[in-house]
N, C-alpha and C positions, 0 to 999 in steps of 0.2 A: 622356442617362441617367446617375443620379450611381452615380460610383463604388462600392464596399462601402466601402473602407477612409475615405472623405469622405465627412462629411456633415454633418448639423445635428444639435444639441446632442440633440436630441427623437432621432433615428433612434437615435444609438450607445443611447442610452438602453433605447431600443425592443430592441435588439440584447441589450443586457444582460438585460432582464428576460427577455427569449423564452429565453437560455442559461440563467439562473436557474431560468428554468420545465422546462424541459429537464431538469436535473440534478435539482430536485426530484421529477420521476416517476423518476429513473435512481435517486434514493434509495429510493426506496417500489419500485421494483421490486428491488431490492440487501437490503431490507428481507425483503421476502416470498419471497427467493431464498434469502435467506440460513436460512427454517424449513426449506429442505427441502438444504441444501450449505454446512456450516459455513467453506467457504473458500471463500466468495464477496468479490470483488473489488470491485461494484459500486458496496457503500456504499461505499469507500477515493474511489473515483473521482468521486463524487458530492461528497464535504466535501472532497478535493480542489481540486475546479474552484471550488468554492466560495469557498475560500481565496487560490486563484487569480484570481481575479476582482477579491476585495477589494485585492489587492494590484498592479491592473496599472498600475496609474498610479505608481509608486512609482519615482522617480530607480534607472540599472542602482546605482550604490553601495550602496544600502539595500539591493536585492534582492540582493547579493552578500552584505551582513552577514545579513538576513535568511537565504540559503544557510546560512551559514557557519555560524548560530546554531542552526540544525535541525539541520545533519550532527551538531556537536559534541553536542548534546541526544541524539541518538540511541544514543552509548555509555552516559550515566548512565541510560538506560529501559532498557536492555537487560538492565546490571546489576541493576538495581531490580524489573525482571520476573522475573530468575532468583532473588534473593532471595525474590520472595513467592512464586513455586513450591516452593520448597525451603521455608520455613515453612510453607507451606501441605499441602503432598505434595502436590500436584497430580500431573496427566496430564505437564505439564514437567518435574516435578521430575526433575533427573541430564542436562537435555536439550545443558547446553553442559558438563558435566562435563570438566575437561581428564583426556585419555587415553581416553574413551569413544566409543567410534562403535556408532553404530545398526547394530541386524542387522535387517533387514527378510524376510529370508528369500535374501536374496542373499548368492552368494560369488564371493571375489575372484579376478574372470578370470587375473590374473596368474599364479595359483597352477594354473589349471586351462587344459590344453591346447585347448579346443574353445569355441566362444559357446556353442553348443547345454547346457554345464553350468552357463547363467548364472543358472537360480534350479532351486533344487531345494526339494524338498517337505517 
């Protein structure tokens, strides 16, 4: 019986596309989840795997510049998110303000003797 991880050129193949097909229903339902649960994970994990995939043949060096290239990428979108919400007024706008924290209806246990005052109305 052949291995998973050996095989012939055709099977891994076979393997890729069955994962491809995979993630594209995990899209379309990430899609359809996401009308009714604006913080749905699905589609993330779907062009995730995706990106993954393209990339697995890729020498560890490259997937480490590759790493390195996304983490760093990830401060200038951050900033450039908080810019278009503050132009914008959006729902973010104020959201990484320095000196502001969220009140959500919580107060801070440290200040209060008991768990039982940890949200109040």
């Amino acid at each position: 019986m052949p291995s998973l991880w050996y095989g012939t050129t055709c099977a891994w193949r076979q393997r890729v596309l069955l994962s491809l097909w995979r993630n594209a229903l995990l899209l379309i339902i990430g899609i359809l989840h996401f009308l009714l649960w604006e913080g749905d994970v699905l589609t993330v994990y779907a062009v995730a795997s995706a990106v993954l995939i393209a990339l697995r043949k890729l020498r560890n060096q490259a997937l480490i510049s590759v790493g390195v290239f996304v983490f760093a990428l990830s401060v200038p979108c951050a900033l450039l998110a908080q810019y278009v919400a503050d132009a914008t007024g959006s729902p973010l706008h104020g959201l990484w303000t320095q000196g502001e924290t969220p009140n959500d209806g919580f107060i801070d246990l440290s200040s209060c003797g008991a768990i039982s005052c940890a949200r109040w109305g």
